[in-house]
Backbone as a printed PyTorch tensor [residue, N CA C, xyz], in Angstrom:
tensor([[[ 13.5260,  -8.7890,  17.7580],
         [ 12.9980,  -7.9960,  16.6620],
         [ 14.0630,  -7.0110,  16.2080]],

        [[ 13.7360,  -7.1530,  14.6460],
         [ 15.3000,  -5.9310,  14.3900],
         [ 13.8560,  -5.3900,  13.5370]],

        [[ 14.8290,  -4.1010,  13.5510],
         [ 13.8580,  -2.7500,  12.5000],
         [ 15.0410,  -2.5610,  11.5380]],

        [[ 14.8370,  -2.2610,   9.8760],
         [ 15.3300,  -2.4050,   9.0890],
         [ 14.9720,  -1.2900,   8.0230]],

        [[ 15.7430,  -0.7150,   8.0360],
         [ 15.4640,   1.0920,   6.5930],
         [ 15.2750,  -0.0560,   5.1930]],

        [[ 14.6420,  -0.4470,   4.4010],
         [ 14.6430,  -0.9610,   3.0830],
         [ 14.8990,   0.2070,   1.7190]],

        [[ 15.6280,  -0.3400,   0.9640],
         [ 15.9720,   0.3080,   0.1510],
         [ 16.1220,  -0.0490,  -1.3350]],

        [[ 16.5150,   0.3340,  -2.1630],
         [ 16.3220,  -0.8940,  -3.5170],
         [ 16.8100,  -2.1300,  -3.9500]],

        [[ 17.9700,  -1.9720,  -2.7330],
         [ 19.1480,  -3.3240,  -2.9990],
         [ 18.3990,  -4.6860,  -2.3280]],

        [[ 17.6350,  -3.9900,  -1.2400],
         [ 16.6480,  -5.0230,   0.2210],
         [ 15.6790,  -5.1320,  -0.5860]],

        [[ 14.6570,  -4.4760,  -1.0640],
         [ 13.4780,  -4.3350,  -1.5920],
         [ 13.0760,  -5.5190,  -2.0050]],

        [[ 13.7110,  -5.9350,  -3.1100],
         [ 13.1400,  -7.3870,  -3.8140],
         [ 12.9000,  -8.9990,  -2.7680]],

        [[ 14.3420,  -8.2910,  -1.9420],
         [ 13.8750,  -9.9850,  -1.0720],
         [ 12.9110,  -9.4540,   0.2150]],

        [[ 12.6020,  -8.3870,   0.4860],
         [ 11.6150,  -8.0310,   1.5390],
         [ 10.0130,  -8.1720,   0.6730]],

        [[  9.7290,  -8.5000,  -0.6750],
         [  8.8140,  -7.8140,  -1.6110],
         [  7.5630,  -8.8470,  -0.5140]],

        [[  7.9890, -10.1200,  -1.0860],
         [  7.1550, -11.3340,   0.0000],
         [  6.5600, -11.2230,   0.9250]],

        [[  7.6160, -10.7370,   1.8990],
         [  6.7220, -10.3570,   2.7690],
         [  6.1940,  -8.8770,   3.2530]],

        [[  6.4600,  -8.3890,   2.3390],
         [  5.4580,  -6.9330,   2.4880],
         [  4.2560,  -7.3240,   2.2340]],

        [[  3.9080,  -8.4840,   1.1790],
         [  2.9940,  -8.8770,   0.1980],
         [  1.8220,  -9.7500,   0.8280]],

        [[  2.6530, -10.8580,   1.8320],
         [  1.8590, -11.0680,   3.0210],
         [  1.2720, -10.2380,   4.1300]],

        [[  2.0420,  -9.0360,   4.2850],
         [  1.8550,  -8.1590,   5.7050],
         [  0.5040,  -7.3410,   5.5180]],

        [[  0.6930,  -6.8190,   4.0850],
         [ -0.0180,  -6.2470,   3.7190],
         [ -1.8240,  -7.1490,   3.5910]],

        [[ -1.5850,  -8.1090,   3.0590],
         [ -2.8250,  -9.1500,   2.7680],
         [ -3.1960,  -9.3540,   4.2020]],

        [[ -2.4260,  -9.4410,   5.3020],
         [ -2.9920, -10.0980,   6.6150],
         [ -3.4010,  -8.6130,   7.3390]],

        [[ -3.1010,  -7.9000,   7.1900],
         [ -3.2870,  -6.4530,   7.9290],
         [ -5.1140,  -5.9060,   6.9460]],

        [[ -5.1480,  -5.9160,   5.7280],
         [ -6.4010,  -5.7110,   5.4000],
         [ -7.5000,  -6.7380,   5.9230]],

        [[ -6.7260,  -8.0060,   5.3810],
         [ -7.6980,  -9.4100,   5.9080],
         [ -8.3730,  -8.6980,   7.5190]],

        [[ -7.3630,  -8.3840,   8.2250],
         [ -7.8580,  -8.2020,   9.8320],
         [ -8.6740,  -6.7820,  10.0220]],

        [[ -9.3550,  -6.3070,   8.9400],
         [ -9.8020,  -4.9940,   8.9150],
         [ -9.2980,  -3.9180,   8.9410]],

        [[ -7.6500,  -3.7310,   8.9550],
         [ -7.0730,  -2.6200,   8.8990],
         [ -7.5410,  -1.3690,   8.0270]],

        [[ -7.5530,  -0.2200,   7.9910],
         [ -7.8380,   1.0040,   6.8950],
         [ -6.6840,   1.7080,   6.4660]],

        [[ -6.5670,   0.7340,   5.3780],
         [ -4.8440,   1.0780,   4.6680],
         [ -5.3840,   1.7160,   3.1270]],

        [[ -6.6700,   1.7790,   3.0750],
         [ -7.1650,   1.9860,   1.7310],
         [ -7.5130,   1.1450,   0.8710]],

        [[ -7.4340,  -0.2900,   0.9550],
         [ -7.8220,  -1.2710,   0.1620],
         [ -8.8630,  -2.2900,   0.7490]],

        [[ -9.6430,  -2.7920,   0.0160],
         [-10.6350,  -3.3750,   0.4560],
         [-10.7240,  -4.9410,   0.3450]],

        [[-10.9540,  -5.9130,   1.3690],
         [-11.1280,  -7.2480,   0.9720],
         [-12.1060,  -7.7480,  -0.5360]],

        [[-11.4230,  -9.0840,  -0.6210],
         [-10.3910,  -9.4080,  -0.8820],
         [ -9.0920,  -8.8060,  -1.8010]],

        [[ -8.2850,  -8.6270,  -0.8770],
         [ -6.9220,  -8.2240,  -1.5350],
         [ -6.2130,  -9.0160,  -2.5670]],

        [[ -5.8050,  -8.9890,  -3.6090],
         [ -5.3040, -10.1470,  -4.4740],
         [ -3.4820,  -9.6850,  -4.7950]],

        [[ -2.8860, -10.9810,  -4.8500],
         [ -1.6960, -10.5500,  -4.6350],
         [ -1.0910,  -9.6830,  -5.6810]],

        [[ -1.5010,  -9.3090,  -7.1510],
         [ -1.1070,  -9.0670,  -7.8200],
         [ -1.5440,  -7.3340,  -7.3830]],

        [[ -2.3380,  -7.4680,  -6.6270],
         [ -2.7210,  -5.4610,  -6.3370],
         [ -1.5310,  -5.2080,  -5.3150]],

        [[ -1.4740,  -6.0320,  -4.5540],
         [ -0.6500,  -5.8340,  -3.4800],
         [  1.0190,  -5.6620,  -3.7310]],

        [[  1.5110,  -6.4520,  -4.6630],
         [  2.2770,  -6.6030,  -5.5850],
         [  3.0510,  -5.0770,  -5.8370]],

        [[  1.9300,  -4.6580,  -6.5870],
         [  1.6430,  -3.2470,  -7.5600],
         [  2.2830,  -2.5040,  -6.3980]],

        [[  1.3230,  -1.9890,  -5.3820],
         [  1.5890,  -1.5260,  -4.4910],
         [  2.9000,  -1.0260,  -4.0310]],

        [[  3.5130,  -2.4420,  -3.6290],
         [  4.7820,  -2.2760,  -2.8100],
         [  5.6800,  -2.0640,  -4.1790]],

        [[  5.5010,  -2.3700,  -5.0810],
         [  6.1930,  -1.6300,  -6.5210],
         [  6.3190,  -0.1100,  -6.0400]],

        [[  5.1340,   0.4160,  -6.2520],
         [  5.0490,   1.8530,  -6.3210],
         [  5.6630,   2.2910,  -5.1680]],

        [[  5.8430,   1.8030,  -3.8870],
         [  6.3770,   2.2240,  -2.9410],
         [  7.8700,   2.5700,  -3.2300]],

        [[  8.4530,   1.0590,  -3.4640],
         [ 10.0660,   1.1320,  -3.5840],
         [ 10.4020,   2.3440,  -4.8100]],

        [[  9.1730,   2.6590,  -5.6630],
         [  9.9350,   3.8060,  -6.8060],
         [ 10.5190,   4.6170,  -5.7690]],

        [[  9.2660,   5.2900,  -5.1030],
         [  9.1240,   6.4130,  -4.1520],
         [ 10.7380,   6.1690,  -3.2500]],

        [[ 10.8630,   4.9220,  -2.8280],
         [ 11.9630,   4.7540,  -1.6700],
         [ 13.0310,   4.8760,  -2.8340]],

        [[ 13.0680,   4.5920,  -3.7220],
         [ 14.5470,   4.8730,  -4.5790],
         [ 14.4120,   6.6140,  -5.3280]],

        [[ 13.2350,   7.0570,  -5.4210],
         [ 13.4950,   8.3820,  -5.3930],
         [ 13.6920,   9.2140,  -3.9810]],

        [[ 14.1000,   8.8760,  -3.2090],
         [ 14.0980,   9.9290,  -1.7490],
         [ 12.5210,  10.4820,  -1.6420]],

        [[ 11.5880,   9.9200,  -2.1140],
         [ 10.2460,  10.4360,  -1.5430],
         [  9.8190,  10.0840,  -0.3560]],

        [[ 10.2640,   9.5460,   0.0030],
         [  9.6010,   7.9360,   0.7950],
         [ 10.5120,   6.9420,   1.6320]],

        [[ 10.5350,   7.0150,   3.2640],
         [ 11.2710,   5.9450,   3.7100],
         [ 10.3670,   4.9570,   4.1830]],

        [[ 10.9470,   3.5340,   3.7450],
         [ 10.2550,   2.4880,   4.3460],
         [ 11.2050,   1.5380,   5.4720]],

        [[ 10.2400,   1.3950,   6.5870],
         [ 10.9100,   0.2840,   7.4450],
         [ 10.3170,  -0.7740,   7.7390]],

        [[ 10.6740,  -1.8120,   7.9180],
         [ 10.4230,  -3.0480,   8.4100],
         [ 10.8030,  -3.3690,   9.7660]],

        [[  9.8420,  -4.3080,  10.4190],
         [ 10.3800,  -4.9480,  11.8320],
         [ 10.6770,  -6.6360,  11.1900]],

        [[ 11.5440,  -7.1420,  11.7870],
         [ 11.9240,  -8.4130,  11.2620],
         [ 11.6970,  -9.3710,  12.5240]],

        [[ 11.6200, -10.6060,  12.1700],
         [ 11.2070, -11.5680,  13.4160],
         [ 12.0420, -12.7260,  13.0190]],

        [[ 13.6490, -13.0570,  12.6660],
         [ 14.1350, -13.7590,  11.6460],
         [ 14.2840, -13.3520,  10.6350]],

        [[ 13.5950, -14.2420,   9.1990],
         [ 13.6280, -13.7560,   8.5820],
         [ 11.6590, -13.4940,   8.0790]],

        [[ 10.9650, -13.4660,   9.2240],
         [  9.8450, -12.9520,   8.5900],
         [  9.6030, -11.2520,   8.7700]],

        [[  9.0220, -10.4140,   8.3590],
         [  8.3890,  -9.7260,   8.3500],
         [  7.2060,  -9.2840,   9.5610]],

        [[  6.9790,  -9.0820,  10.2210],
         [  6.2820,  -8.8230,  11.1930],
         [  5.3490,  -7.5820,  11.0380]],

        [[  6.3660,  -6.1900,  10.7110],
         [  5.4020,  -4.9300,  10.8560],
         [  6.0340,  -4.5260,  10.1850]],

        [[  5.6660,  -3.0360,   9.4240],
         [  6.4370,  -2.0350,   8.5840],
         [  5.4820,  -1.0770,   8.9820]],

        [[  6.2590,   0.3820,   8.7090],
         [  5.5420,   1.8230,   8.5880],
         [  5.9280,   2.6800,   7.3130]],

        [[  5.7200,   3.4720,   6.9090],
         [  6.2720,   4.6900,   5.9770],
         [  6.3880,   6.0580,   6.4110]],

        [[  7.3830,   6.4680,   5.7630],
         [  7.3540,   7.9140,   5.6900],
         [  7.4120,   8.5170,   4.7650]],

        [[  6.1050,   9.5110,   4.3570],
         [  6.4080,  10.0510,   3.4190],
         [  6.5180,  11.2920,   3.5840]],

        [[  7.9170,  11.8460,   2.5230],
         [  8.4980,  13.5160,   2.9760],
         [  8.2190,  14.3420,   2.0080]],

        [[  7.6230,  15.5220,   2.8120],
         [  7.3330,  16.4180,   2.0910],
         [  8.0700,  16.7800,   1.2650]],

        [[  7.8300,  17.3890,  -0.0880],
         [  9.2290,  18.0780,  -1.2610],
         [  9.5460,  19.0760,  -1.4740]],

        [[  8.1050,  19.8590,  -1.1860],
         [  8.4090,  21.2060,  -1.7270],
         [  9.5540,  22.1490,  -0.6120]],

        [[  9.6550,  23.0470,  -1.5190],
         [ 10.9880,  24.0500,  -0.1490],
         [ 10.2630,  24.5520,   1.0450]],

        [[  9.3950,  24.7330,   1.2410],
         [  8.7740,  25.4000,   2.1890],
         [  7.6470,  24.6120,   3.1680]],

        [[  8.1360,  22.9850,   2.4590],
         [  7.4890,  22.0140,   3.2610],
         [  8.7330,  20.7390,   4.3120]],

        [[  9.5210,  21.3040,   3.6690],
         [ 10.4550,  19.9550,   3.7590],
         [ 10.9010,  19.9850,   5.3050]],

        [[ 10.0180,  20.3100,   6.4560],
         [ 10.0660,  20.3690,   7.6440],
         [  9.5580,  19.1120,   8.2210]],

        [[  8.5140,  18.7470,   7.4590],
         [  7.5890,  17.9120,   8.2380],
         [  7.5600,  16.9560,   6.7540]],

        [[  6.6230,  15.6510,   7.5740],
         [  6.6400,  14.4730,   6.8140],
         [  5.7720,  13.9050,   7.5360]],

        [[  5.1020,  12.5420,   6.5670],
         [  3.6090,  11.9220,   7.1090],
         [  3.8830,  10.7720,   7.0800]],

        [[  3.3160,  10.3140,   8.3530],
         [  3.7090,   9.2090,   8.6400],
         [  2.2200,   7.7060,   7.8440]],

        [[  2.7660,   6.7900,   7.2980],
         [  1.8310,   6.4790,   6.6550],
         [  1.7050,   4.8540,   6.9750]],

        [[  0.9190,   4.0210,   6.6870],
         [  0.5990,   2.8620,   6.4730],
         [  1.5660,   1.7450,   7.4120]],

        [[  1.4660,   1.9620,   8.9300],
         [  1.6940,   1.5260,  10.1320],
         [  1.0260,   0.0090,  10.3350]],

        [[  1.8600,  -0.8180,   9.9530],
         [  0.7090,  -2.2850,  10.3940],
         [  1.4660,  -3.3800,  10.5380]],

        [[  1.1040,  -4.3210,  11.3050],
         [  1.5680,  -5.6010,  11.9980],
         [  1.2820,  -6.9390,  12.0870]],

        [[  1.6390,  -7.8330,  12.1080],
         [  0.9290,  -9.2060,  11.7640],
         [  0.1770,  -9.2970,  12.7990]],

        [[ -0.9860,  -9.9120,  12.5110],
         [ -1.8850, -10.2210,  13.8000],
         [ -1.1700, -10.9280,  14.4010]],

        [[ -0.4400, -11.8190,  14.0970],
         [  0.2800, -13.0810,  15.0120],
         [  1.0620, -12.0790,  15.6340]],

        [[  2.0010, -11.0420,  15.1290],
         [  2.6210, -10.2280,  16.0060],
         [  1.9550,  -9.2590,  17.5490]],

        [[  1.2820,  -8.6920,  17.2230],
         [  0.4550,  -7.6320,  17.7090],
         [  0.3080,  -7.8990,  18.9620]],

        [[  0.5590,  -6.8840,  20.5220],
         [  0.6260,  -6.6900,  21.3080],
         [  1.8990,  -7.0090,  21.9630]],

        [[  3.0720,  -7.1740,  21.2930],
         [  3.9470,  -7.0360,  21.8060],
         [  4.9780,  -6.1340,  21.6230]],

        [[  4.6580,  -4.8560,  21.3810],
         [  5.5510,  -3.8700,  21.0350],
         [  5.6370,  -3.4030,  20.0360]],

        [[  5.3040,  -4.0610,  18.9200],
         [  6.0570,  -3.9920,  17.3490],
         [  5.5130,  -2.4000,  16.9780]],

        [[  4.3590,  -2.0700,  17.2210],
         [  3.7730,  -0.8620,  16.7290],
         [  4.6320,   0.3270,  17.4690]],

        [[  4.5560,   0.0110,  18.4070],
         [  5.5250,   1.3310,  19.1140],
         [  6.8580,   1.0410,  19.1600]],

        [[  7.9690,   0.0750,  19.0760],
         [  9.1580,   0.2060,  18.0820],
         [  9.4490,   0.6830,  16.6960]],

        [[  8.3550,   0.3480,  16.0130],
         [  8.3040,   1.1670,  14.2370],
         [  8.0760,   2.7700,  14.7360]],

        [[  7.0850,   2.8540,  15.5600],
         [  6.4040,   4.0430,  15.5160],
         [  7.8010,   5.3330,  16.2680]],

        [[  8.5720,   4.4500,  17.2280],
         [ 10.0730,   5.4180,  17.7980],
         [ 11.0950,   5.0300,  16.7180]],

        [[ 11.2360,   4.3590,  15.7070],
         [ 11.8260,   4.1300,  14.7340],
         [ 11.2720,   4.9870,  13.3500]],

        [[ 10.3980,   5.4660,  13.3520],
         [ 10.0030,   5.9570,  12.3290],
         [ 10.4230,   7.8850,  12.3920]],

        [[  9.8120,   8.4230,  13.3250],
         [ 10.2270,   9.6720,  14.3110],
         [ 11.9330,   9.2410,  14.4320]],

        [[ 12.4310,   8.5140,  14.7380],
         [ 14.0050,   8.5420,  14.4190],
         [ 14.6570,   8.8890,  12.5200]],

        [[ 14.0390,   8.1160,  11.9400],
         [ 13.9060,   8.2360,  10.6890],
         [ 13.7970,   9.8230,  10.4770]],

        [[ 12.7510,  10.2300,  10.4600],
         [ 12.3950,  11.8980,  10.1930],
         [ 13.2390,  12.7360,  10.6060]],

        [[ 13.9090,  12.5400,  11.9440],
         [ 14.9820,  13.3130,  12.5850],
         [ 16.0060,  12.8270,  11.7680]],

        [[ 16.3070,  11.8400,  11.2000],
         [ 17.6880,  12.0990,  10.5100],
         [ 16.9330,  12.2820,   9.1920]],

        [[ 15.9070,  12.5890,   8.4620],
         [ 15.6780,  13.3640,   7.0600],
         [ 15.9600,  14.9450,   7.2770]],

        [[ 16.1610,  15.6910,   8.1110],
         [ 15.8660,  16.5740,   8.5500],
         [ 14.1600,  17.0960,   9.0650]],

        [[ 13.4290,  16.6250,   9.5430],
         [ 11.8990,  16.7680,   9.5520],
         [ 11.3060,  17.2620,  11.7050]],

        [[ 10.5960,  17.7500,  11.4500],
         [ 10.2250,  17.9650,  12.6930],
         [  9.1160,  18.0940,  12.9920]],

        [[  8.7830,  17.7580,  12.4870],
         [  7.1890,  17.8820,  12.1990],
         [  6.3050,  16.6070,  11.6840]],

        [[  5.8160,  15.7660,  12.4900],
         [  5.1510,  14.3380,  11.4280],
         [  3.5460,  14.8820,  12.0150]],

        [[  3.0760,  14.3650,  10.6510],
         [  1.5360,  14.0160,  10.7380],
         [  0.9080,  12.9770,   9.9930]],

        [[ -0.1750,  12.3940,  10.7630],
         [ -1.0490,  10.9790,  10.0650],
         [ -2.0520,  11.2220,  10.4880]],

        [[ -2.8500,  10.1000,   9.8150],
         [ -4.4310,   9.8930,   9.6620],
         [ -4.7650,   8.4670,  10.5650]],

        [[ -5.8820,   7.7400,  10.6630],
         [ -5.9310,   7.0180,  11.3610],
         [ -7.9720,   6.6640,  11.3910]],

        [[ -8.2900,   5.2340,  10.9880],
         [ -9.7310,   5.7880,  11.1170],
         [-10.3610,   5.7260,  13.0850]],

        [[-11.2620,   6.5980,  13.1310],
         [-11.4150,   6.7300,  14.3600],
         [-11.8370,   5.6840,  15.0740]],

        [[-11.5360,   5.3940,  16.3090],
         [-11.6880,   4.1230,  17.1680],
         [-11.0610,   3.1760,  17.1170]],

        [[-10.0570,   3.4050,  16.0360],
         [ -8.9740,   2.0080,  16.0860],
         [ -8.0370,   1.9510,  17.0800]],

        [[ -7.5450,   0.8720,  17.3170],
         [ -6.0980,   0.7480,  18.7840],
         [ -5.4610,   1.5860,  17.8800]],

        [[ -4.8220,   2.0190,  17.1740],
         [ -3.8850,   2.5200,  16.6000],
         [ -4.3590,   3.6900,  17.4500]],

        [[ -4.9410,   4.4040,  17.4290],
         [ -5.2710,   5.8210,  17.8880],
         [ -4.7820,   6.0640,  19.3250]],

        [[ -5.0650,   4.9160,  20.5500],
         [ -4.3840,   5.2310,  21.7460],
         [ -3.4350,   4.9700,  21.6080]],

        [[ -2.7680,   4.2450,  20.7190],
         [ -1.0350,   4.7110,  20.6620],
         [ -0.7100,   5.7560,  20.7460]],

        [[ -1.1880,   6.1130,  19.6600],
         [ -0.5640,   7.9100,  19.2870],
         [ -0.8340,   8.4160,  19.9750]],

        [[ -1.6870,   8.4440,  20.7710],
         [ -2.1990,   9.4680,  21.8040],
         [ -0.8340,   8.8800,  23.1060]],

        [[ -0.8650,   7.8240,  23.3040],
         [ -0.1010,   7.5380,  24.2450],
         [  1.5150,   7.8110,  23.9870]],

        [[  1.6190,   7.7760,  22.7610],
         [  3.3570,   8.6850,  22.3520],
         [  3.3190,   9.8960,  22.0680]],

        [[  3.1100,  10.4410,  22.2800],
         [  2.7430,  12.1520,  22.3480],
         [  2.0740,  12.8570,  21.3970]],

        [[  0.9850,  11.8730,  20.2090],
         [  0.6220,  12.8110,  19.3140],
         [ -0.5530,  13.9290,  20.0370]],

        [[ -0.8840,  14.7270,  18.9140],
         [ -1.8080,  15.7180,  19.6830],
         [ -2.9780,  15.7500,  18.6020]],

        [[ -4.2030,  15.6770,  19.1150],
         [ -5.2240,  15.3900,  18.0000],
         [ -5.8020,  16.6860,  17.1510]],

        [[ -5.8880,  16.6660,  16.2520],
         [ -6.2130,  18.0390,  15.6800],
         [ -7.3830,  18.1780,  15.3480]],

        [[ -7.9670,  16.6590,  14.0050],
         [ -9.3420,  17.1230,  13.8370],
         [-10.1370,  15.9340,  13.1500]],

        [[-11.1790,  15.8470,  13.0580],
         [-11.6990,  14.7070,  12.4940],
         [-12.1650,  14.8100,  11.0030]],

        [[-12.5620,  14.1520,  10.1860],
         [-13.0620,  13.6910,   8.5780],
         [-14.0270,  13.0680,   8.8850]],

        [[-15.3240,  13.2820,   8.4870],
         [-16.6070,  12.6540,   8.8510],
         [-16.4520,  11.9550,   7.0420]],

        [[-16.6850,  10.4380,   6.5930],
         [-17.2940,   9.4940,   5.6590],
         [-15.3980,   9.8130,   4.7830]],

        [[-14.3750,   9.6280,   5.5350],
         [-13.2900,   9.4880,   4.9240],
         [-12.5780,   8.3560,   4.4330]],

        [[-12.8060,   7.4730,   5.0270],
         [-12.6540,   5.6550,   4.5740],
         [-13.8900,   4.6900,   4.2860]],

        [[-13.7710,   3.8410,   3.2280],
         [-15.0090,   2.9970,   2.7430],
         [-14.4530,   1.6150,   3.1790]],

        [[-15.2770,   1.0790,   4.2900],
         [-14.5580,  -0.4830,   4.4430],
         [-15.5290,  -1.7660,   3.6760]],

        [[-15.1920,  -2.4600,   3.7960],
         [-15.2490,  -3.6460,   2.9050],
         [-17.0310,  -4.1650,   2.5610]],

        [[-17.6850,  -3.1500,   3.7420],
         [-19.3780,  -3.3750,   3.7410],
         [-19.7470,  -2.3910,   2.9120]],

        [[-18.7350,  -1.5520,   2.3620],
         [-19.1950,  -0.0130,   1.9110],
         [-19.9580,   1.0370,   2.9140]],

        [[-19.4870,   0.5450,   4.4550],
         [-19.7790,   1.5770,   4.8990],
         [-18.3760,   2.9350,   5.3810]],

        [[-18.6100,   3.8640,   5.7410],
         [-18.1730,   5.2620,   5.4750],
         [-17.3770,   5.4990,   6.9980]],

        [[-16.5050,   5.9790,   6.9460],
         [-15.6240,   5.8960,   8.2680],
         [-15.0730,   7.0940,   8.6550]],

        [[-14.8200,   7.9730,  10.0990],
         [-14.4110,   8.9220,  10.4750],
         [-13.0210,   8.7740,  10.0080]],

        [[-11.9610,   9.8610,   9.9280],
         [-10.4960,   9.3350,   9.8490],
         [-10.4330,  10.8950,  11.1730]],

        [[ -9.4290,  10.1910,  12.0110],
         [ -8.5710,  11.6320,  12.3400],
         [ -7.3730,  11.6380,  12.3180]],

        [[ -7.1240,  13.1470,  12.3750],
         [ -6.3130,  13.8630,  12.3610],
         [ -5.2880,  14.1500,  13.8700]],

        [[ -3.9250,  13.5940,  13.2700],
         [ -2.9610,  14.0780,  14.4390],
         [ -1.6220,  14.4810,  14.2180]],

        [[ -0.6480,  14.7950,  15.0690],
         [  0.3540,  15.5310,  14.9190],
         [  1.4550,  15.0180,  15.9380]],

        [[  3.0480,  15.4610,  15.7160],
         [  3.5530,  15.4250,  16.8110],
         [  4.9850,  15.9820,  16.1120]],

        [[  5.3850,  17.2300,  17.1210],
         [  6.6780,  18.1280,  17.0500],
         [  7.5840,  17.3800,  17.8170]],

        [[  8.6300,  17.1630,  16.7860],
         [  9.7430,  16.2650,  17.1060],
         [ 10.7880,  17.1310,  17.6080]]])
């Protein structure tokens, strides 16, 4: 597995499979904000709007590679203002099911916290809906839980989902 910073020059030939990662990560119930069925042209959009962000310095994106597929990606998005630009949020963490349980989440996730340390950042925070594996990760890499969102995510039944809140000083 290689982990990979994408940028505008990478962007277009990574677009594919963001486009899949993304479709198989909702397909499997993930809470990325979008709801089944995903259609490729939303998904599309999406990773559009991302790469603006990654070609304006808003936003770093990484990829885990398996060859030449796609496996997992995370984001970072950095704060702008002057009196924020300490910290940055870590965002939209997900993995191919075919991948999953072999590391990939916690290589992005010490790859991503590497990332922030070289933006200058020390500070990351994310969301997460409650009870997902994602959550004993973080807990198991040192995040620290802060607080919960009672009816913060709508999944695909339209029912209403806790999200929490966590942290971790880099």
């Amino acid at each position: 597995m290689v982990i990979e910073r994408i940028n505008a020059a990478t962007f277009r030939a990574a677009r594919p499979g963001l486009v899949a990662l993304l479709k198989d990560a909702v397909e499997s119930g993930a809470s990325l904000g979008f709801l089944m069925p995903l259609d490729t042209a939303t998904a599309q959009r999406y990773w559009d709007a991302i790469c603006d962000d990654v070609v304006e310095r808003l936003r770093v994106l990484l990829v885990a590679r398996e060859g030449d597929t796609i496996i997992g990606a995370v984001q970072l998005e950095l704060a702008q203002k002057p009196g924020e630009q300490h910290r940055a949020q870590m965002k939209k963490l997900m993995v191919l099911r075919s991948a999953r349980r072999r590391g990939v989440a916690r290589a992005l996730l010490a790859a991503v916290e590497e990332e922030a340390r070289r933006e200058g950042r020390s500070l990351l925070i994310l969301d997460t809906r409650e009870g997902d594996p994602a959550e004993l990760l973080y807990q198991a890499c040192g995040y620290t839980f802060v607080g919960r969102i009672p009816k913060y995510a709508r999944s695909a039944d339209g029912s209403l989902h806790t999200a929490v809140i966590y942290y971790r000083l880099l």
